[in-house]
C-alpha positions in Angstrom: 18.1 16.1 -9.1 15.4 13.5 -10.0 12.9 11.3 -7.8 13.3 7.5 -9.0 10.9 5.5 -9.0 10.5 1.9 -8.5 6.8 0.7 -9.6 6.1 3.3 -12.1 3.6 1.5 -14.3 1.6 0.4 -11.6 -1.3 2.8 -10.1 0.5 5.2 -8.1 3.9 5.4 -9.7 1.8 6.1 -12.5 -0.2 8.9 -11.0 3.0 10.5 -9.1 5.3 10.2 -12.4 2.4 12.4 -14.1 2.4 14.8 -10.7 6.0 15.1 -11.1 6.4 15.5 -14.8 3.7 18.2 -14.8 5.4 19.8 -12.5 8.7 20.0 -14.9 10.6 17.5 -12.4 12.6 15.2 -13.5 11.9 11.4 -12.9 13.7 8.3 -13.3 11.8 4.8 -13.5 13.3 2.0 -12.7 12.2 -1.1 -14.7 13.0 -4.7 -14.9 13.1 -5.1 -18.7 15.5 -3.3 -21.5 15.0 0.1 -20.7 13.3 1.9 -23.9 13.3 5.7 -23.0 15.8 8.1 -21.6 13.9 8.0 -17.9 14.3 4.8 -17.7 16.8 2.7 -15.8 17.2 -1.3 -15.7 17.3 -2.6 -12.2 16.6 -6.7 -11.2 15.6 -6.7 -7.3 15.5 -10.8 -7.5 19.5 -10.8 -8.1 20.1 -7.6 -6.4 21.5 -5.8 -9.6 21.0 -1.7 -9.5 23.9 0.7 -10.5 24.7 2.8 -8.3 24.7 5.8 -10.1 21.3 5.6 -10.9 20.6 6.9 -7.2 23.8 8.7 -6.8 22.5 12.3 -5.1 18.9 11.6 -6.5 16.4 14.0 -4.9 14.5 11.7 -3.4 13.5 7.3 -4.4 9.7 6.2 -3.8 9.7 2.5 -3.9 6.2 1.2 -5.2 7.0 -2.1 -6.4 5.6 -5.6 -5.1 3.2 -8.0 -6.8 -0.6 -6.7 -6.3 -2.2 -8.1 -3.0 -5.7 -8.5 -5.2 -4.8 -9.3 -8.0 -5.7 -13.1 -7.6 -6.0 -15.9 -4.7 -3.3 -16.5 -2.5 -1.8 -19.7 -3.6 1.1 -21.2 -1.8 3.4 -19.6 -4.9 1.3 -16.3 -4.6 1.9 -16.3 -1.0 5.8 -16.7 -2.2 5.8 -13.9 -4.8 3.9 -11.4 -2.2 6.2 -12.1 0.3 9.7 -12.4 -2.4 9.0 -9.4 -4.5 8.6 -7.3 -1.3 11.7 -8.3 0.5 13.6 -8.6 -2.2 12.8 -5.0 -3.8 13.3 -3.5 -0.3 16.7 -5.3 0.7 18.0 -4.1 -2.9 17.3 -0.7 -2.4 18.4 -0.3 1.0 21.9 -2.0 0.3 22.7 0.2 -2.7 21.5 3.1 -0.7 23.7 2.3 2.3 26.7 2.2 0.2 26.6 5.4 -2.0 29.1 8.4 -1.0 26.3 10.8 -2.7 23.3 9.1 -0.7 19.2 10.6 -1.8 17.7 13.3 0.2 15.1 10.9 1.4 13.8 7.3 0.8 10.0 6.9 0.9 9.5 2.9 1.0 6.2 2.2 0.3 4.1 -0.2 3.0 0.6 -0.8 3.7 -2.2 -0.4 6.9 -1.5 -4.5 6.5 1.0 -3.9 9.0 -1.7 -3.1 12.0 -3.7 -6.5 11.4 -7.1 -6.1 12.4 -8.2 -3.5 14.5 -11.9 -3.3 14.8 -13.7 -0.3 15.6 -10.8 1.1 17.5 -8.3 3.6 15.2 -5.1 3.1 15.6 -1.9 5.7 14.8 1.8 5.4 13.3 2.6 4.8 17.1 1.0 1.3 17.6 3.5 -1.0 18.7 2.3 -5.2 16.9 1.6 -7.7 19.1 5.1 -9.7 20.3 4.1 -13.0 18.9 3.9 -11.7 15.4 7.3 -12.2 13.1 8.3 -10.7 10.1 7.5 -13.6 7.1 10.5 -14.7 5.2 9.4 -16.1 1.3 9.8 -19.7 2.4 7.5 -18.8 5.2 4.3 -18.9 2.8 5.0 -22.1 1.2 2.5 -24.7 1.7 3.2 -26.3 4.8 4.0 -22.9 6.6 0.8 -21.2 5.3 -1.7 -20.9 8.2 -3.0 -24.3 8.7 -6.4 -25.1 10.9 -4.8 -24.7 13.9 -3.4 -21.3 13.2 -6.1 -20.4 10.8 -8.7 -18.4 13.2 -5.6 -16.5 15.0 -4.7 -15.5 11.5 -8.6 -14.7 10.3 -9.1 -13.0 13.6 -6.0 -10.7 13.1 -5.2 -10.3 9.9 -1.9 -11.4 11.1 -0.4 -13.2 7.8 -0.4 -10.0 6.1 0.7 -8.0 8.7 3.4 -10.3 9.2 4.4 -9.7 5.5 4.3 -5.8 6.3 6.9 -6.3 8.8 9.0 -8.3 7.1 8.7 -5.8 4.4 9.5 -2.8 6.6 12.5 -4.5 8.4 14.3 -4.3 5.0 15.1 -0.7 5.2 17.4 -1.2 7.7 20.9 -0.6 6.3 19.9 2.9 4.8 18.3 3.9 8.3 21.7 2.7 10.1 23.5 4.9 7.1 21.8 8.3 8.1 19.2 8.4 5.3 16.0 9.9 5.9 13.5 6.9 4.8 10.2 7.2 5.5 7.6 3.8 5.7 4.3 4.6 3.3 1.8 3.2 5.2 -1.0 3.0 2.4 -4.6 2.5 3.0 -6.9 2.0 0.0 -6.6 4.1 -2.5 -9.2 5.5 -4.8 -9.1 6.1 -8.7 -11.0 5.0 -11.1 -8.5 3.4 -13.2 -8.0 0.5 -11.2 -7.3 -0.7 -7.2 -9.5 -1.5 -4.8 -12.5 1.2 -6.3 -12.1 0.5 -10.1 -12.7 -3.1 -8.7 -15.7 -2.4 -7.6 -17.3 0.1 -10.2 -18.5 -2.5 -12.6 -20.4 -4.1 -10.2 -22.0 -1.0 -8.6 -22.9 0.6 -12.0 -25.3 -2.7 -12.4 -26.8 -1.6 -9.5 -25.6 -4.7 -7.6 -23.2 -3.4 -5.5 -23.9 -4.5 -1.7 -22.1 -4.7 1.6 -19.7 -7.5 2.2 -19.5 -9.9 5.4 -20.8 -8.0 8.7 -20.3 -4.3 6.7 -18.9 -3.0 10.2 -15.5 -3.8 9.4 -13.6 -0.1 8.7 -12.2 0.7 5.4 -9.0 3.6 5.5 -8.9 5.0 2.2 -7.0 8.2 0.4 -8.1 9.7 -3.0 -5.3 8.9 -5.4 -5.1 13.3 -5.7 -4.3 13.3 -2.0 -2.1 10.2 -2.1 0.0 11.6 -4.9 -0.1 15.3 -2.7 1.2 13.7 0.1 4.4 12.4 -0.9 5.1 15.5 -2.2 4.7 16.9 0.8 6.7 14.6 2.6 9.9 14.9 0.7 9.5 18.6 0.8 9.6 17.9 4.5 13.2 17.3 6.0 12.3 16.3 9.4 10.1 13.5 8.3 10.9 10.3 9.0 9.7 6.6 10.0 6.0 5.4 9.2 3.4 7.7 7.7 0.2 6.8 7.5 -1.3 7.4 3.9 -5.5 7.1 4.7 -8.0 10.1 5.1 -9.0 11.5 8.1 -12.5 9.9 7.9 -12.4 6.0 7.7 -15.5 4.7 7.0 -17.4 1.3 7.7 -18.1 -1.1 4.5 -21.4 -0.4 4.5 -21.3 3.2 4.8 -18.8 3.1 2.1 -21.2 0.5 0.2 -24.5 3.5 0.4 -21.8 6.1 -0.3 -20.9 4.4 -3.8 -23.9 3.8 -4.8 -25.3 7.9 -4.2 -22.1 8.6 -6.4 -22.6 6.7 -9.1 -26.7 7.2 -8.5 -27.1 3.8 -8.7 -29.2 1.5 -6.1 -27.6 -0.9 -3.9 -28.5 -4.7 -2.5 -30.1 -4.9 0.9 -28.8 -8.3 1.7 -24.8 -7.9 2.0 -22.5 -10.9 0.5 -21.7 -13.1 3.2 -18.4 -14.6 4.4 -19.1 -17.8 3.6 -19.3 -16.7 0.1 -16.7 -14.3 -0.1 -14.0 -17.0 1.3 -15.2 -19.6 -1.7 -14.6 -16.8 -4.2 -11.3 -15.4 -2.6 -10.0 -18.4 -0.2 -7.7 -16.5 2.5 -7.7 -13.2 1.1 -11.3 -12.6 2.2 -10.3 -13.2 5.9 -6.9 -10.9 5.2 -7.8 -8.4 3.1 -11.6 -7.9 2.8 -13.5 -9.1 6.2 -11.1 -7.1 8.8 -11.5 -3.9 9.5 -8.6 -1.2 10.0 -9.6 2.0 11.3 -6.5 4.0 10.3 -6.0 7.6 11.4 -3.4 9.8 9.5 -1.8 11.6 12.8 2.0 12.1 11.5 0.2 13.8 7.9 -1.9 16.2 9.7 0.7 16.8 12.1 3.0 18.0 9.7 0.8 20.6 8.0 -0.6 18.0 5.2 -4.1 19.9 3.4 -6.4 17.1 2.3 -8.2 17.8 -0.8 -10.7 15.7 0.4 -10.9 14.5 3.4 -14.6 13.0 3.5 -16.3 10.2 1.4 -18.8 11.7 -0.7 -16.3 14.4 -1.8 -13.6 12.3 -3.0 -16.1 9.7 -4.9 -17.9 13.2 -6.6 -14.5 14.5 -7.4 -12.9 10.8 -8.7 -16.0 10.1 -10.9 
């Protein structure tokens, strides 16, 4: 039986297909061009078109796709695509799912820590319930005139609640599969580390110049997982039968941005600014991103991995950035 895979040129899907492959498992990728190798396997999310028997009795599906949060400002036809390529991916899945007679031993759907907003200093479990005034996005929902606008715009900073609202909307899609029986599990990501790209390889040019420096306040929390313990971790969770719902991917030792900012810099041996960059700056450079994505803090706790037996490799800071680089 193989795991399929949605998203597999991207970071993870990349790491976990070489996991997998090392490991002699068989994988099936699941791409939206002309497929040019035997693992692969055309699929369009946008029109809902997946055969079947691509996930006819697979093993397990880990769904990685969705256009990259970072990757530039948020644009009313960003805000669109985030939203579209989500929902669209998720519903896809979860349909085709529902209706095989052979259905996959488990669905792991991947999510993000988006989905608790902004919590502060205070950590926060799979079990936090969102605030009731907070509804799932729908893609017309991030057009221009439904974007937060000045009156919503400092509930939205305050909370992160744009994004968050695009996590629910993302998660809601699994629904037909859950109502079928399958085991699907919600991949609550934090920030993953690796130094061939996300939210660390952005940040490695500018430290090695010695110029990396806190950003806003540096009290907001950063959750992060080393890619190695990422990639362990979903193997550990479809090896686990009685898994299911969220799981939070993030090491047991969130850190603040500025202890993550000194941390960095003793890595790489490399000095660090004493002044950090300041809002103000970081929203003319990002627009709302800054407020959604860089200036909150999420203090993200892994309770369901540890509860289930889940080793990290490493758990603390200054081990993973040694290790990573």
């Amino acid at each position: 039986m193989a795991v399929v895979i949605t998203g597999s040129s991207g970071l993870l899907g990349s790491a976990l297909v070489r996991a997998l492959r090392d490991e002699g498992r068989p994988v099936v990728r699941l791409v939206r061009r002309t497929p040019a190798a035997p693992d692969e396997a055309f699929w369009d999310p946008r029109e809902g078109i997946l055969a079947p028997s691509v996930l006819e009795g697979a093993e397990a599906v880990v769904h990685l796709a969705g256009a990259g949060i970072a990757d530039r400002r948020w644009t009313p036809e960003h805000r669109r695509e985030l939203v579209a390529s989500r929902v669209d991916s998720t519903r896809t899945l979860a349909v085709t799912i529902a209706g095989l007679e052979r259905r996959p031993a488990v669905w792991l759907s991947g999510s993000a820590i988006g989905f608790y907003g902004d919590t502060g200093e205070h950590p926060v479990e799979e079990s936090f319930e969102p605030p009731a005034h907070w509804r799932p996005l729908k893609p017309e929902a991030a057009s221009e005139e439904t974007a937060p606008g000045p009156s919503q715009r400092a509930e939205a900073r305050a909370h992160g609640q744009w994004l968050a609202e695009l996590v629910l909307a993302w998660e809601a899609e699994v629904a037909p599969a859950e109502e079928a029986g399958v085991r699907v599990v919600r991949l609550r990501t934090g920030h993953v580390l690796s130094r061939e790209g996300g939210y660390l390889g952005k940040m490695l040019p500018v430290f090695r110049l010695g110029l990396g420096a806190p950003l806003g306040s540096g009290r907001q929390y950063v959750s992060w997982i080393a890619v190695d313990d990422w990639v362990g971790a979903i193997k550990h969770i479809i090896a686990e039968p009685e898994v299911s719902g969220p799981v939070n991917l993030t090491a047991p030792t969130p850190v603040t941005n500025a202890e993550f900012t000194r941390a960095l810099g003793r890595a790489l041996h490399r000095p660090t600014m004493p002044v950090a960059v300041p809002g103000f700056a970081l929203r003319a450079a990002l627009g709302d991103l800054a407020d959604e994505g860089v200036l909150i803090g999420q203090r993200v706790l892994p309770r369901r991995l540890l509860e289930m037996g889940y080793r990290f490799a490493h758990p603390r800071l200054d081990d993973a950035l040694a290790a990573i680089l």
